[in-house]
C-alpha positions, 0 to 999 in steps of 0.5 A: 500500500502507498503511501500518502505524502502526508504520511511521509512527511510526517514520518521525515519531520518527527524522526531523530538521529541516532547519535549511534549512526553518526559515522566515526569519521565526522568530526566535530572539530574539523575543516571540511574544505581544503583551503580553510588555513589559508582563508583563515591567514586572510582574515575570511574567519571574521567578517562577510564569511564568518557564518561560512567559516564557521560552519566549514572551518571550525579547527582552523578558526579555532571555533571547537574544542575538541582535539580531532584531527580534521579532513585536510590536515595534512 
C-alpha cells in the first residue's frame, strides 16, 4: 500500500538521529574544505564569511574544542 505524502512527511519531520549512526569519521572539530588555513591567514574567519567559516572551518578558526584531527590536515 502507498503511501500518502502526508504520511511521509510526517514520518521525515518527527524522526531523530541516532547519535549511534553518526559515522566515526565526522568530526566535530574539523575543516571540511581544503583551503580553510589559508582563508583563515586572510582574515575570511571574521567578517562577510564568518557564518561560512564557521560552519566549514571550525579547527582552523579555532571555533571547537575538541582535539580531532580534521579532513585536510595534512
Amino acid at each position: 500500500m502507498k503511501q500518502s505524502f502526508g504520511t511521509a512527511w510526517r514520518k521525515l519531520i518527527s524522526s531523530k538521529i541516532n547519535p549511534a549512526e553518526v559515522s566515526s569519521t565526522q568530526k566535530l572539530c574539523s575543516d571540511r574544505k581544503r583551503f580553510c588555513t589559508h582563508w583563515k591567514n586572510v582574515g575570511f574567519c571574521k567578517g562577510l564569511f564568518s557564518s561560512f567559516m564557521m560552519e566549514n572551518c571550525q579547527r582552523s578558526c579555532k571555533t571547537c574544542t575538541d582535539e580531532y584531527d580534521d579532513k585536510y590536515s595534512k
